[in-house]
PyMOL CGO cylinders between C-alpha atoms (Angstrom):
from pymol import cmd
from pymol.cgo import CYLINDER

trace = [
    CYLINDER, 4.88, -5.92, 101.97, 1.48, -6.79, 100.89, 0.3, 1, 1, 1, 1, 1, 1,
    CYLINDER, 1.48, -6.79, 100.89, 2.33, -9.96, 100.12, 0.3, 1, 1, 1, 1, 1, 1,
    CYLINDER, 2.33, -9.96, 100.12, 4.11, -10.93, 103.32, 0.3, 1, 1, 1, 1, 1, 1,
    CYLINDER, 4.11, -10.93, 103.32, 1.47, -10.08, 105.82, 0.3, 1, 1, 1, 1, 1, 1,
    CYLINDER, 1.47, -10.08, 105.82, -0.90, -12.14, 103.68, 0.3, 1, 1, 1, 1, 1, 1,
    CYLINDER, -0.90, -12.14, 103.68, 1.17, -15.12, 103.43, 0.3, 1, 1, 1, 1, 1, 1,
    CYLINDER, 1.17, -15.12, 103.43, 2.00, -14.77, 107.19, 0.3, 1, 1, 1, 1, 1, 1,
    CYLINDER, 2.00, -14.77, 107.19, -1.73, -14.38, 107.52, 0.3, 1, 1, 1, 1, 1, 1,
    CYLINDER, -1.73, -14.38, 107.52, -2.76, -17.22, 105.84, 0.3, 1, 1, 1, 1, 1, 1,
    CYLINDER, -2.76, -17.22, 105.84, 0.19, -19.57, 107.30, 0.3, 1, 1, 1, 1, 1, 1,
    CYLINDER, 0.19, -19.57, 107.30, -1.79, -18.49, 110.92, 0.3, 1, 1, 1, 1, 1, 1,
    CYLINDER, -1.79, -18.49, 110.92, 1.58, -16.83, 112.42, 0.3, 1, 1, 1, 1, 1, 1,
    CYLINDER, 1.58, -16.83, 112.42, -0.53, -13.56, 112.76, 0.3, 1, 1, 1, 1, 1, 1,
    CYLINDER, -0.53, -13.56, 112.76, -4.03, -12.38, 112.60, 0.3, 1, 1, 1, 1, 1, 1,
    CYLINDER, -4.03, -12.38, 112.60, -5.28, -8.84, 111.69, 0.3, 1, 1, 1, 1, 1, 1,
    CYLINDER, -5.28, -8.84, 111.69, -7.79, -6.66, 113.14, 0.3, 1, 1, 1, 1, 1, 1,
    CYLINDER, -7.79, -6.66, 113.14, -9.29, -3.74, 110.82, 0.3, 1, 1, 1, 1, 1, 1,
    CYLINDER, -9.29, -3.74, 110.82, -10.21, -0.72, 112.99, 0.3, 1, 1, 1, 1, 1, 1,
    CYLINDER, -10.21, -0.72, 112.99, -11.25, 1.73, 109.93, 0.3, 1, 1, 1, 1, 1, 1,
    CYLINDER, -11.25, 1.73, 109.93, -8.44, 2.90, 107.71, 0.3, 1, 1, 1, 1, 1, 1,
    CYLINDER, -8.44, 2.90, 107.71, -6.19, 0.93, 110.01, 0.3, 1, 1, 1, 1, 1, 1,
    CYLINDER, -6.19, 0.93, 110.01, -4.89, -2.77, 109.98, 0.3, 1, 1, 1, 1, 1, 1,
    CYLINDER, -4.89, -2.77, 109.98, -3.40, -4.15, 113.33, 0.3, 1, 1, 1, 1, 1, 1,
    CYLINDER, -3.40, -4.15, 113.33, -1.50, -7.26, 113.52, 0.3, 1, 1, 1, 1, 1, 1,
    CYLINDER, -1.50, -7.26, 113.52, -0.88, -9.63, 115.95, 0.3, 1, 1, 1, 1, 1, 1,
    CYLINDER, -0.88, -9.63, 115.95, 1.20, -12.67, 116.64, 0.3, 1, 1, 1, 1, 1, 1,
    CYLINDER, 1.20, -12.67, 116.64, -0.88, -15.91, 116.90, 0.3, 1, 1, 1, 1, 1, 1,
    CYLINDER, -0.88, -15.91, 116.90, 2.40, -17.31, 119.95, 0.3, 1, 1, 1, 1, 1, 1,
    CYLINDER, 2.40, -17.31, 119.95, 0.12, -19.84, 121.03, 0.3, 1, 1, 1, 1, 1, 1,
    CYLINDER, 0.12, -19.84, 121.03, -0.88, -21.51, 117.61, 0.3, 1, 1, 1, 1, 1, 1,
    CYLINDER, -0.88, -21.51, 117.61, 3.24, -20.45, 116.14, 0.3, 1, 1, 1, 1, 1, 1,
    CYLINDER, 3.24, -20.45, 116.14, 4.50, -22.68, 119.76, 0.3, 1, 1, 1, 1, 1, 1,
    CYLINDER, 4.50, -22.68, 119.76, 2.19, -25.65, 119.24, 0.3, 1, 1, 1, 1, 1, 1,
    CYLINDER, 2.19, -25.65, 119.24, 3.30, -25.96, 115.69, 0.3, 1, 1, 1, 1, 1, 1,
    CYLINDER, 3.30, -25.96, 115.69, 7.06, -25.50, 115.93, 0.3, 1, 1, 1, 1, 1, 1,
    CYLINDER, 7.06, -25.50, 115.93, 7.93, -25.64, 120.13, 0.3, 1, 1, 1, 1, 1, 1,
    CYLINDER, 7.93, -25.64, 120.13, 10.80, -23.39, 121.16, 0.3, 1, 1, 1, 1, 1, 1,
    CYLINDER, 10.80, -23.39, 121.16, 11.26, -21.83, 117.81, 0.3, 1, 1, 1, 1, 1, 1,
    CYLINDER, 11.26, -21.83, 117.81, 10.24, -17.91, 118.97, 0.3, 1, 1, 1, 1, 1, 1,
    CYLINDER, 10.24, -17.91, 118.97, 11.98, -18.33, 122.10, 0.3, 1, 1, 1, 1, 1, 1,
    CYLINDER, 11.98, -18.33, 122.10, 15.23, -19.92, 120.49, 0.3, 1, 1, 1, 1, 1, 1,
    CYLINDER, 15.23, -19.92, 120.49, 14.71, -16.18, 118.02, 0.3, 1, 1, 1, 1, 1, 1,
    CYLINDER, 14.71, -16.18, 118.02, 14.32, -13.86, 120.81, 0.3, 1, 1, 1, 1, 1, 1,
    CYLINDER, 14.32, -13.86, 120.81, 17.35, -15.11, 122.96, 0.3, 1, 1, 1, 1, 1, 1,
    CYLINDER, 17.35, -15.11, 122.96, 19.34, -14.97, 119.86, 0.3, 1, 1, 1, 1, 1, 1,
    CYLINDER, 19.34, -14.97, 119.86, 18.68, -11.44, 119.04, 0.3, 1, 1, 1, 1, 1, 1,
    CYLINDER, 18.68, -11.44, 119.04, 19.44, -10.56, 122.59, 0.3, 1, 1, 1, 1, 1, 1,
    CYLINDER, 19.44, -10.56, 122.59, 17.41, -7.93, 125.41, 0.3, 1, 1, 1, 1, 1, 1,
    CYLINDER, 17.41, -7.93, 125.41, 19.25, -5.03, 124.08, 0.3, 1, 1, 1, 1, 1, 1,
    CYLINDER, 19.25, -5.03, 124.08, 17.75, -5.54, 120.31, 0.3, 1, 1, 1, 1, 1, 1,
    CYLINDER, 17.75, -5.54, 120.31, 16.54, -2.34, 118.54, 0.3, 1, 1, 1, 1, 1, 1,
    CYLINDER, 16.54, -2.34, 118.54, 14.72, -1.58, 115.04, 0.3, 1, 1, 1, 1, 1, 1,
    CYLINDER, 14.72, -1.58, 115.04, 16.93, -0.18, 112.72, 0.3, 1, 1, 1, 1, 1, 1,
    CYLINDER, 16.93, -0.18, 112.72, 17.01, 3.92, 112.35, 0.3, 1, 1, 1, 1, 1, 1,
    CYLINDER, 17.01, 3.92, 112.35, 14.07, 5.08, 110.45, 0.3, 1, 1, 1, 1, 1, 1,
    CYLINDER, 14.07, 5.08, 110.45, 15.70, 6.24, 107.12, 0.3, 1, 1, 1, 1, 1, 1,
    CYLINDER, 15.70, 6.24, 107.12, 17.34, 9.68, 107.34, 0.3, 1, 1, 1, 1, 1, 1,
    CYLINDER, 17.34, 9.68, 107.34, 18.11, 10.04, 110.96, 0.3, 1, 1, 1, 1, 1, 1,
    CYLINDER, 18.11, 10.04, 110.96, 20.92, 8.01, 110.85, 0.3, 1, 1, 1, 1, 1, 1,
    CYLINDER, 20.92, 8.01, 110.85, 24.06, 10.06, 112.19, 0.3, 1, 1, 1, 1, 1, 1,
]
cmd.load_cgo(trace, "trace")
């Protein structure tokens, strides 16, 4: 995963804050719209209001 944040990082689709031990991420929307209009939008209204993360591992049923 390593790898992805830091390409995602230094693409400018996120930014990270270090707090400590801790890493947060955020999206840069703003700077992701101006270079590619519509695209997060077009995602999220593809995936739907009722879209979930996946069950952590072992408490599926």
């Amino acid at each position: 995963m390593t790898t992805h944040w830091r390409i995602l990082r230094e693409s400018g689709v996120v930014c990270q804050r270090v707090d400590g031990r801790r890493h947060y991420m955020s999206l840069r929307r703003a700077d992701l719209d101006a270079f590619c209009p519509g695209l997060l939008d077009a995602v999220l209204t593809a995936i739907g209001p009722t879209a979930a993360p996946p069950d952590p591992p072992g408490e599926r049923p």
